[in-house]
N, CA, C and O atoms as CSV, one atom per row, in Angstrom:
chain,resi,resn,atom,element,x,y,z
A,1,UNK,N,N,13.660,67.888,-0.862
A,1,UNK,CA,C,14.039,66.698,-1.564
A,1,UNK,C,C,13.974,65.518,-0.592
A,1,UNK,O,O,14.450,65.636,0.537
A,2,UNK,N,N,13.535,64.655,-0.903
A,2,UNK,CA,C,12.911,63.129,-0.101
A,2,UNK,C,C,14.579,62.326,-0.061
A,2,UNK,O,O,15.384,62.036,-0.945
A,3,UNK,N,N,14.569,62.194,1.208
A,3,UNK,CA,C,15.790,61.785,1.246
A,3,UNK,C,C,15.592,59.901,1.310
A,3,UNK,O,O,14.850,59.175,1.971
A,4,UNK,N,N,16.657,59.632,0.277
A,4,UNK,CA,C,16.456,57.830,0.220
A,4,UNK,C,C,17.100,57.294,1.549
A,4,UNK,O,O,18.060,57.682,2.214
A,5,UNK,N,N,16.305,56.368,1.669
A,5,UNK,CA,C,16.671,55.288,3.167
A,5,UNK,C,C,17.357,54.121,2.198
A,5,UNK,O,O,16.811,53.537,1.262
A,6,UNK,N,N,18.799,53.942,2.724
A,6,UNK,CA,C,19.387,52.445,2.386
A,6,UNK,C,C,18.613,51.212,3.282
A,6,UNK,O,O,18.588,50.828,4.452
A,7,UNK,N,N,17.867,50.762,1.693
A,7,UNK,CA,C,17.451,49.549,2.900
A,7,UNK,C,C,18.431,48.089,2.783
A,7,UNK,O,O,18.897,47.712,1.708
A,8,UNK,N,N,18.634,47.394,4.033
A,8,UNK,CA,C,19.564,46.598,3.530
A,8,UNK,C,C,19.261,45.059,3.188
A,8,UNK,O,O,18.608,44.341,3.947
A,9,UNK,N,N,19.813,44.616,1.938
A,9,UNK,CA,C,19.136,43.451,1.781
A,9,UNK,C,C,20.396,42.468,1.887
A,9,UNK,O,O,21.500,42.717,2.372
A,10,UNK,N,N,19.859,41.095,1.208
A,10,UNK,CA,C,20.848,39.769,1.053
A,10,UNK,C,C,21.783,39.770,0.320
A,10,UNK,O,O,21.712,40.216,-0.825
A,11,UNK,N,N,23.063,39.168,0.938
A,11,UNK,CA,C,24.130,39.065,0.492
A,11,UNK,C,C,23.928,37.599,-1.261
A,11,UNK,O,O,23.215,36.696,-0.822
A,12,UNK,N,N,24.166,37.397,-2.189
A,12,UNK,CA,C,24.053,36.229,-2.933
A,12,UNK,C,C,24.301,35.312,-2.349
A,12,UNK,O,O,23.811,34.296,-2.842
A,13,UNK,N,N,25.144,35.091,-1.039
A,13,UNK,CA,C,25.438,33.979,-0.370
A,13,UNK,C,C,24.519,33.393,0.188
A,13,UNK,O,O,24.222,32.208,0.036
A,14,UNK,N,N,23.863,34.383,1.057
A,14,UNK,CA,C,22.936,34.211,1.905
A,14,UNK,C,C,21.459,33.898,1.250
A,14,UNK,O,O,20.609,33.289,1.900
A,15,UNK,N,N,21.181,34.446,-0.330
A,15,UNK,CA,C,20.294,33.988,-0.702
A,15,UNK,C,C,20.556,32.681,-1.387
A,15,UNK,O,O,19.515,32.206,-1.841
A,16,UNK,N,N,21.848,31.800,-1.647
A,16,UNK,CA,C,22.054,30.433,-1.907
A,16,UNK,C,C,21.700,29.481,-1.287
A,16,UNK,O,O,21.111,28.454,-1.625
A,17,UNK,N,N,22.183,29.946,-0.079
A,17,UNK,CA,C,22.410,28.858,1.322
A,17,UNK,C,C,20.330,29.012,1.636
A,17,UNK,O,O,19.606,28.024,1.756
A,18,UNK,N,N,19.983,30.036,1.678
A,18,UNK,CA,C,17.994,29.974,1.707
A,18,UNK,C,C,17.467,28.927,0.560
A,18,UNK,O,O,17.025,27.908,1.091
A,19,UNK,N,N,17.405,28.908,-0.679
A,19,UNK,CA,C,17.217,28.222,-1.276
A,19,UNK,C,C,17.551,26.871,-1.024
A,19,UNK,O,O,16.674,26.076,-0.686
A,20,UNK,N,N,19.127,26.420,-1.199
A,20,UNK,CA,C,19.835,25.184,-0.844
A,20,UNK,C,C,18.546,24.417,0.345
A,20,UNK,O,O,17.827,23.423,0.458
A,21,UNK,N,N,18.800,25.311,0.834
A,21,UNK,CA,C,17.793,24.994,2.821
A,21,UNK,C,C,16.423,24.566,2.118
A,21,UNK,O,O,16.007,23.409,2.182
A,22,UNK,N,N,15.864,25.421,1.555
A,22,UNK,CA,C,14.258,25.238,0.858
A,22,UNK,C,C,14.197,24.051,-0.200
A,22,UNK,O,O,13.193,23.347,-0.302
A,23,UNK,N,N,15.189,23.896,-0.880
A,23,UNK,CA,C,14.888,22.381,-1.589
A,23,UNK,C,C,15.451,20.971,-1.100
A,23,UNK,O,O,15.402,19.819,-1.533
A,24,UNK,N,N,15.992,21.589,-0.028
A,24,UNK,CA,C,16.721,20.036,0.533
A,24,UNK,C,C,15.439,19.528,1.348
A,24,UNK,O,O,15.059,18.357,1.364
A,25,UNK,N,N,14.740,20.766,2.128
A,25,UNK,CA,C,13.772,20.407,2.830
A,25,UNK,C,C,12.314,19.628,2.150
A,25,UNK,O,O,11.493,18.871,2.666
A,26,UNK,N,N,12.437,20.212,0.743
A,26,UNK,CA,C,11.098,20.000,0.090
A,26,UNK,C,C,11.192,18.598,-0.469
A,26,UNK,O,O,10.306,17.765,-0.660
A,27,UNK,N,N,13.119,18.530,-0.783
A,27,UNK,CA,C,13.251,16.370,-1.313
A,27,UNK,C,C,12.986,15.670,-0.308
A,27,UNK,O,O,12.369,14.616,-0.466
A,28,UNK,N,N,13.417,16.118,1.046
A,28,UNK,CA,C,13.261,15.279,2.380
A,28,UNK,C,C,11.882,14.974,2.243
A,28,UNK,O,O,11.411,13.837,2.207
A,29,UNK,N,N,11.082,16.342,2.149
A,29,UNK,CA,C,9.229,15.598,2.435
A,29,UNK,C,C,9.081,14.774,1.380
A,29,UNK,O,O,8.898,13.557,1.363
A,30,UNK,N,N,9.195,15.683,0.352
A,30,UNK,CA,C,8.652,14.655,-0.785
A,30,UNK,C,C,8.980,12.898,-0.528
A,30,UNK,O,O,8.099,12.069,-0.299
A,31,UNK,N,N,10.348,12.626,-0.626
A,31,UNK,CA,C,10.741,11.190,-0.200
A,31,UNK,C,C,10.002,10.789,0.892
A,31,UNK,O,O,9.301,9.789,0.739
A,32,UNK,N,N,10.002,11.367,1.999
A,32,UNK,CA,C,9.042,10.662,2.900
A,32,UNK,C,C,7.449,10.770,2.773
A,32,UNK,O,O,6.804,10.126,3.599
A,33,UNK,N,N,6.790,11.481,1.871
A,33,UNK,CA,C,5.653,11.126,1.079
A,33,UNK,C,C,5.813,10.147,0.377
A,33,UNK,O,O,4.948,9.272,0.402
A,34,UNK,N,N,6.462,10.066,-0.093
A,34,UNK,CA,C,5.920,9.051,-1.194
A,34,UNK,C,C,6.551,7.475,-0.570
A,34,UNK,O,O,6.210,6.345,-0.919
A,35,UNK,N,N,7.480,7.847,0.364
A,35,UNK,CA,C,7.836,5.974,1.203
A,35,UNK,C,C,6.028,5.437,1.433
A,35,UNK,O,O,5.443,4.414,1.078
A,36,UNK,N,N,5.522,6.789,2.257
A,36,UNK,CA,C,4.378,6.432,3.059
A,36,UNK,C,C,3.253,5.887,2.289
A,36,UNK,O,O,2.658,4.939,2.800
A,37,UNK,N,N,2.753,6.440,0.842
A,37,UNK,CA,C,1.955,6.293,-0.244
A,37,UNK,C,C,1.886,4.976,-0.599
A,37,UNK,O,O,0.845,4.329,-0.710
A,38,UNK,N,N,3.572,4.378,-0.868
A,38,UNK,CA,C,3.841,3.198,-1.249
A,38,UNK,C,C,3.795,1.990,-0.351
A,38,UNK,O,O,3.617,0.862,-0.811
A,39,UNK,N,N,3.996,2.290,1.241
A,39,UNK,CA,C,3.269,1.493,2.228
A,39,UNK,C,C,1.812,1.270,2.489
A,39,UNK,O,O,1.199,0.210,2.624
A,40,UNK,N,N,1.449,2.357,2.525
A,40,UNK,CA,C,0.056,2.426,2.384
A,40,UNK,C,C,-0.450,1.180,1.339
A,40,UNK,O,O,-1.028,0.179,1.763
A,41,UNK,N,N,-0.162,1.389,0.025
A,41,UNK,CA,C,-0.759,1.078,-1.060
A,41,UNK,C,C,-0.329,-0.670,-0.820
A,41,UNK,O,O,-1.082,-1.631,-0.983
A,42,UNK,N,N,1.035,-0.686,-0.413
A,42,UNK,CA,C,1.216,-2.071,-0.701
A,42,UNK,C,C,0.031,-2.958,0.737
A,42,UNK,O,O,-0.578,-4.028,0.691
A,43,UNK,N,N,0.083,-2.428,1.303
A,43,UNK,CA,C,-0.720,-2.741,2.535
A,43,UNK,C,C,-2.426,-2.675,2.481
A,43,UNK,O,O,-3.124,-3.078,3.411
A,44,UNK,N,N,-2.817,-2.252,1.566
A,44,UNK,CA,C,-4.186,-2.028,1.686
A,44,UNK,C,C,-4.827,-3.404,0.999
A,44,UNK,O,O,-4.728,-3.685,-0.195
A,45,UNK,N,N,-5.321,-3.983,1.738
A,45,UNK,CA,C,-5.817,-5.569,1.775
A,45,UNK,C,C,-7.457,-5.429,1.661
A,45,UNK,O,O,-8.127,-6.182,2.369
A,46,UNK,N,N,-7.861,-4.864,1.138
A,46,UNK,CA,C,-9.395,-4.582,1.216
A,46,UNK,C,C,-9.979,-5.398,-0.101
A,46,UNK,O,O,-11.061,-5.981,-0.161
A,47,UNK,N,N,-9.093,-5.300,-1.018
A,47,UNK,CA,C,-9.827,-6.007,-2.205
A,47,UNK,C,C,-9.953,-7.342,-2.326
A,47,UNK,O,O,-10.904,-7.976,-2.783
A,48,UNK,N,N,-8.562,-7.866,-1.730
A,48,UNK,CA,C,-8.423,-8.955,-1.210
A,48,UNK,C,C,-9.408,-9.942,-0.393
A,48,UNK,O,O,-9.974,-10.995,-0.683
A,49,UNK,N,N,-9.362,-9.205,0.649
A,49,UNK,CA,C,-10.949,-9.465,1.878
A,49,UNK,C,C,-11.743,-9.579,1.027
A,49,UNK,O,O,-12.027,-10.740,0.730
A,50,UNK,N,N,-12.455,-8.439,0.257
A,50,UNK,CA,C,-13.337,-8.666,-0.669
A,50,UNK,C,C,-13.388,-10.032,-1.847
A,50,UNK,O,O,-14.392,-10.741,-1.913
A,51,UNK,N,N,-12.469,-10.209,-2.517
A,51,UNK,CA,C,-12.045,-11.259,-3.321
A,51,UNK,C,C,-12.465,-12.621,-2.145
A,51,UNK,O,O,-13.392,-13.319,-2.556
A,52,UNK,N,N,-12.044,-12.918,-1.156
A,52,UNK,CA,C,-11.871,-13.926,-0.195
A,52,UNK,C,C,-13.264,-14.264,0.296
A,52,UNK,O,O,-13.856,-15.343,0.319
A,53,UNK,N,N,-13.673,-12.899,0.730
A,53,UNK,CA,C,-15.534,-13.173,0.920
A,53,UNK,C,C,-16.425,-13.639,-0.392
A,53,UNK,O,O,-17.429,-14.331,-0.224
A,54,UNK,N,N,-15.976,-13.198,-1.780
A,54,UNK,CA,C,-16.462,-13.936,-2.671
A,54,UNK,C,C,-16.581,-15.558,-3.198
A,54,UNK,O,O,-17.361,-16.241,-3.861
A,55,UNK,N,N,-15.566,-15.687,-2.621
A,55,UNK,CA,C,-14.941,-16.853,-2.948
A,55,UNK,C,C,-15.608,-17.677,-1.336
A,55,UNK,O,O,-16.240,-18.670,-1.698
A,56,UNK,N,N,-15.624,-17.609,-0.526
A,56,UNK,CA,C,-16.270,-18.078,0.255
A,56,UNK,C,C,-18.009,-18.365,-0.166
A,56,UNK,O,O,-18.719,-19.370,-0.184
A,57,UNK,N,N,-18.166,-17.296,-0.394
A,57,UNK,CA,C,-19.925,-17.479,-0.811
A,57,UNK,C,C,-19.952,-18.641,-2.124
A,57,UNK,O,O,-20.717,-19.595,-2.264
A,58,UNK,N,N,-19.179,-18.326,-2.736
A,58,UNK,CA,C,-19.127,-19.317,-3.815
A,58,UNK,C,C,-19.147,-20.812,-3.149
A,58,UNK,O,O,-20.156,-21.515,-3.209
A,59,UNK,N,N,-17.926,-21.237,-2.503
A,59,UNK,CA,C,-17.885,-22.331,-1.962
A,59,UNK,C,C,-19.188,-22.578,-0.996
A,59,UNK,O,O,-19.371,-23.750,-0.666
A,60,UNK,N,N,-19.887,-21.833,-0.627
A,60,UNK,CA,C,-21.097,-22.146,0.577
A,60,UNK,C,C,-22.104,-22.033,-0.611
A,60,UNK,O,O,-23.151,-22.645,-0.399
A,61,UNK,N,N,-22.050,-21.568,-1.480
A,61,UNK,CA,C,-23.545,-22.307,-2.728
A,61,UNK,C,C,-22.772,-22.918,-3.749
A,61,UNK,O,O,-23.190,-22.735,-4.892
A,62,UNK,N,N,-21.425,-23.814,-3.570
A,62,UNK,CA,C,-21.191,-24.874,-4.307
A,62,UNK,C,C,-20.949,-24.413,-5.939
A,62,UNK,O,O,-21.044,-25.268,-6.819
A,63,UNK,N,N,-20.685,-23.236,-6.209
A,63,UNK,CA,C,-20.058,-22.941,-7.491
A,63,UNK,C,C,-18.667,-23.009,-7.627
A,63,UNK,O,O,-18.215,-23.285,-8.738
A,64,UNK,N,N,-17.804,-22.775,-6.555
A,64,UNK,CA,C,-16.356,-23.341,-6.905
A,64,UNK,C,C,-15.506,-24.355,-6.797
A,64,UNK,O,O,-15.301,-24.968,-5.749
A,65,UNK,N,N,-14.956,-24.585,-7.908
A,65,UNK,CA,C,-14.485,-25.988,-8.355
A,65,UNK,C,C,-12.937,-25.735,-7.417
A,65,UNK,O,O,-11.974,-24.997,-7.627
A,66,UNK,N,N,-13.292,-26.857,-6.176
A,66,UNK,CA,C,-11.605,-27.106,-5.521
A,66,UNK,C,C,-10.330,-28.144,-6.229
A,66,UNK,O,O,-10.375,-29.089,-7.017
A,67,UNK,N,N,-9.661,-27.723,-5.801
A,67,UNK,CA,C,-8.980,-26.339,-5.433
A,67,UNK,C,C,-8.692,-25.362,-6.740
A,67,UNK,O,O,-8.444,-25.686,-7.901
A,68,UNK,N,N,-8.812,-24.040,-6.132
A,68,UNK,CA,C,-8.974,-22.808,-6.753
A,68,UNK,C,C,-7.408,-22.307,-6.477
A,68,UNK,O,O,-6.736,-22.428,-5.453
A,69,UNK,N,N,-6.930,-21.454,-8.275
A,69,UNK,CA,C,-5.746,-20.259,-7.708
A,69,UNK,C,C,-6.083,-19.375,-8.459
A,69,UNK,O,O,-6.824,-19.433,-9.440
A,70,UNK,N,N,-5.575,-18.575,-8.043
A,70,UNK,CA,C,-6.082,-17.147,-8.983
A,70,UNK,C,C,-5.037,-16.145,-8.380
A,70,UNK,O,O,-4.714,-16.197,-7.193
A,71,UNK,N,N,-4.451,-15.096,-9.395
A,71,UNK,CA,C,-3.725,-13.961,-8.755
A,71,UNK,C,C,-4.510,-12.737,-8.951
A,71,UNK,O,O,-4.930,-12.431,-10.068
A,72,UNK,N,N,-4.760,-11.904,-7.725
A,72,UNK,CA,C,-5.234,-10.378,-7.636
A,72,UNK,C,C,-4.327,-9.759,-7.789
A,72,UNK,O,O,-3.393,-9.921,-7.003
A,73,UNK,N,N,-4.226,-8.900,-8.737
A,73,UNK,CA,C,-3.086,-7.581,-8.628
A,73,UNK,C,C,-1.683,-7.901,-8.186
A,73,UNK,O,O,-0.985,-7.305,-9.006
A,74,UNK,N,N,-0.754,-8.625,-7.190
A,74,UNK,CA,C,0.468,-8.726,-6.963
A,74,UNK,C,C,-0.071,-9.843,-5.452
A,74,UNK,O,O,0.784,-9.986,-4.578
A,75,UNK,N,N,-1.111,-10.380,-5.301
A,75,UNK,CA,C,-1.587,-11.314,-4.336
A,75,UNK,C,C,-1.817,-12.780,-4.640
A,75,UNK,O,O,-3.005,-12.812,-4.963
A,76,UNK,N,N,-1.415,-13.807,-4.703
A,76,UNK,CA,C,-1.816,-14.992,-5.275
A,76,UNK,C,C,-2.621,-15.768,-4.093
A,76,UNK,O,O,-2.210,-15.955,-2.948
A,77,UNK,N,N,-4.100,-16.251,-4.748
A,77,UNK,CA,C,-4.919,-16.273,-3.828
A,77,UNK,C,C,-5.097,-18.218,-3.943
A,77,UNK,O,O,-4.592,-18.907,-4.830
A,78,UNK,N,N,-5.567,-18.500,-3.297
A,78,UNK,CA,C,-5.578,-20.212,-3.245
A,78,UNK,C,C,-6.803,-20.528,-2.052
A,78,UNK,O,O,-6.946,-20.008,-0.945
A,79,UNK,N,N,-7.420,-21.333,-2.570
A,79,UNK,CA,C,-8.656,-22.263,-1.739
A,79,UNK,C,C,-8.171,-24.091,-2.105
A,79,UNK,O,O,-7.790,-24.713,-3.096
A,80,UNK,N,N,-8.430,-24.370,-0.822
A,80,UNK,CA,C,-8.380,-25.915,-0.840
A,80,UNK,C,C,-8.915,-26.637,0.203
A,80,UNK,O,O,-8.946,-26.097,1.308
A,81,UNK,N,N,-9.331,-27.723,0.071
A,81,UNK,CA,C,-10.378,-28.528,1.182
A,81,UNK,C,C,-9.253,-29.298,1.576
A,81,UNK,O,O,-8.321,-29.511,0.801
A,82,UNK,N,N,-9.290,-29.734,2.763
A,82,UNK,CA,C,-8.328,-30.702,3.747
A,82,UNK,C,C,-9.884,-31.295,4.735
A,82,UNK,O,O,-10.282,-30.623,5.686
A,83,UNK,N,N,-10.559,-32.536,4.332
A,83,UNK,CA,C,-11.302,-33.341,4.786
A,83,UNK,C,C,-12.695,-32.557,5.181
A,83,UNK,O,O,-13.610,-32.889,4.426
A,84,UNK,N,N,-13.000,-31.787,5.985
A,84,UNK,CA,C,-14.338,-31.043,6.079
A,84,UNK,C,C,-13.429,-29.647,6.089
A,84,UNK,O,O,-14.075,-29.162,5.159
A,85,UNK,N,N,-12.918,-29.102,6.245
A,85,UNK,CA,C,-12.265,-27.534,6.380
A,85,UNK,C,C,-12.187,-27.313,4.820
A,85,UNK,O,O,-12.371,-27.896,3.751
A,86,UNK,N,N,-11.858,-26.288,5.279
A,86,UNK,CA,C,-11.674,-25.634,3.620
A,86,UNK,C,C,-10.846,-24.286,3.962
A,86,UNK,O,O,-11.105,-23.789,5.058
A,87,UNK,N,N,-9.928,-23.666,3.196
A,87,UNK,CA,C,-8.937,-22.670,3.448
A,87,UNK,C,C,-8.858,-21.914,2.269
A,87,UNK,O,O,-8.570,-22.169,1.100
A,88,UNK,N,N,-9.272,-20.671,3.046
A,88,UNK,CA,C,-8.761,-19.744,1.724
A,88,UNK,C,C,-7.755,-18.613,2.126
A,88,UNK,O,O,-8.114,-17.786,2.965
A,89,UNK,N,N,-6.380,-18.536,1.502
A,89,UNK,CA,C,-5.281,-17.724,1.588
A,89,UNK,C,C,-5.001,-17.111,0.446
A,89,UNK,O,O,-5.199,-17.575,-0.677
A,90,UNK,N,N,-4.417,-15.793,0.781
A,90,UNK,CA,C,-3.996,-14.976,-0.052
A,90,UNK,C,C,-2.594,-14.362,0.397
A,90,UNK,O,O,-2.654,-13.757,1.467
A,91,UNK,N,N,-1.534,-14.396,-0.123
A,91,UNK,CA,C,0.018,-14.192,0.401
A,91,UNK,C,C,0.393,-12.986,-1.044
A,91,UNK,O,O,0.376,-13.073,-2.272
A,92,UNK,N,N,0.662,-12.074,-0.189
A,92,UNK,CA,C,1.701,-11.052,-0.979
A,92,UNK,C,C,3.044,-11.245,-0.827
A,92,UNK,O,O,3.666,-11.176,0.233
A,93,UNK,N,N,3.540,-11.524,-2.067
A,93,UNK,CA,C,4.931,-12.204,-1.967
A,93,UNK,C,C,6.049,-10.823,-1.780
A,93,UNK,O,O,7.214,-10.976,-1.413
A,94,UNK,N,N,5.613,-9.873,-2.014
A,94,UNK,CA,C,6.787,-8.769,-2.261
A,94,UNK,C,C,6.168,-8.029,-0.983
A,94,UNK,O,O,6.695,-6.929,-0.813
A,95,UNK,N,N,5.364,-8.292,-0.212
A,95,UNK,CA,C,5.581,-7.801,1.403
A,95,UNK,C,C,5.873,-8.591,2.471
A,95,UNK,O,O,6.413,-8.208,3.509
A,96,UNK,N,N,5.505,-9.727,2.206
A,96,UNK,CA,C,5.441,-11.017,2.954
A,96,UNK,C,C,4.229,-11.177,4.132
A,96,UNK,O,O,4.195,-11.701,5.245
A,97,UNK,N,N,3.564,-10.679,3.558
A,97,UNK,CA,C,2.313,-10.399,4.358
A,97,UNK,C,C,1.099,-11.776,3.925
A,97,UNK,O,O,1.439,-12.644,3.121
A,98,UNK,N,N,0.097,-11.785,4.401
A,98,UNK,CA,C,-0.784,-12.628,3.938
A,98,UNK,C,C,-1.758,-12.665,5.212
A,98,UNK,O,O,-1.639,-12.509,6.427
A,99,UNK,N,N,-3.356,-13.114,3.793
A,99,UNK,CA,C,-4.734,-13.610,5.145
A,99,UNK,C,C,-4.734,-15.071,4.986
A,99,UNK,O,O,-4.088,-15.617,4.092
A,100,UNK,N,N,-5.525,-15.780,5.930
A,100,UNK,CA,C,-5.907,-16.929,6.206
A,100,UNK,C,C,-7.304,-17.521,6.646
A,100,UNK,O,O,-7.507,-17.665,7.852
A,101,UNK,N,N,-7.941,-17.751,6.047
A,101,UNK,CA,C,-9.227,-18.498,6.699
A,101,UNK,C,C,-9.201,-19.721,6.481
A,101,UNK,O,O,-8.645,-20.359,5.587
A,102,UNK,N,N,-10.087,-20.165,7.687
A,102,UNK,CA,C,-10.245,-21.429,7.944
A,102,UNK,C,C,-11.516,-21.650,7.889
A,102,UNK,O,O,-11.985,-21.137,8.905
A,103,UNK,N,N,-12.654,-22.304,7.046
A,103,UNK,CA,C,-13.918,-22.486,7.146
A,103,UNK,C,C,-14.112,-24.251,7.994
A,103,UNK,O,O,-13.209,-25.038,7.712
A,104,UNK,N,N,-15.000,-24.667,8.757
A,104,UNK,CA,C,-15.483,-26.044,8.712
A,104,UNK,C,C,-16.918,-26.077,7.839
A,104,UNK,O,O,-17.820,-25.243,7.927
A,105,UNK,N,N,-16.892,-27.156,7.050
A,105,UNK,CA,C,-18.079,-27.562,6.553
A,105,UNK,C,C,-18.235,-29.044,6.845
A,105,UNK,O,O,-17.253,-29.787,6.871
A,106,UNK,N,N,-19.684,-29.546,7.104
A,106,UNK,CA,C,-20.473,-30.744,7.167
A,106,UNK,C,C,-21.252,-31.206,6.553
A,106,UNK,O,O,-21.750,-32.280,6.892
């Protein structure tokens, strides 16, 4: 006759306190995923640049009427001439971030 081996396992306590441990750890990442996602995202200025280089070409073949405003997505963008210069900015108000160019024209 095959004699049974006691094997010994977890107390319910001990399998609470494992779990507890395993989802506290998994809200911690998660929250710090998704801080990072939302920095990321608020920070990514590429369309912007893009928008800004358009708007430049425009003004260098004389299709845009100064001064210009326009809002991108959560960016409010603005062009204006000050005597031969010309400026085009774009300010994110809910990061406080923003670009700046300065063109000269003659």
């Amino acid at each position: 006759m095959v004699v049974l081996k006691k094997i010994k396992g977890s107390t319910l306590m001990e399998t609470l306190v494992a779990t507890i441990l395993i989802v506290v750890i998994f809200l911690m990442s998660s929250m710090l995923m998704n801080s990072m996602f939302a920095n990321t995202k608020g920070k990514n200025d590429k369309l912007v640049k893009q928008e800004l280089m358009l708007l430049q070409y425009k003004v260098d073949h004389g299709t845009l009427q100064l001064p210009y405003y326009d809002e991108l997505d959560s960016w409010e963008i603005e062009v204006y001439s000050k005597g031969n210069k010309v400026t085009f900015s774009a300010v994110h108000p809910e990061q406080e971030s923003g670009i700046q160019i300065e063109r000269k024209y003659e």
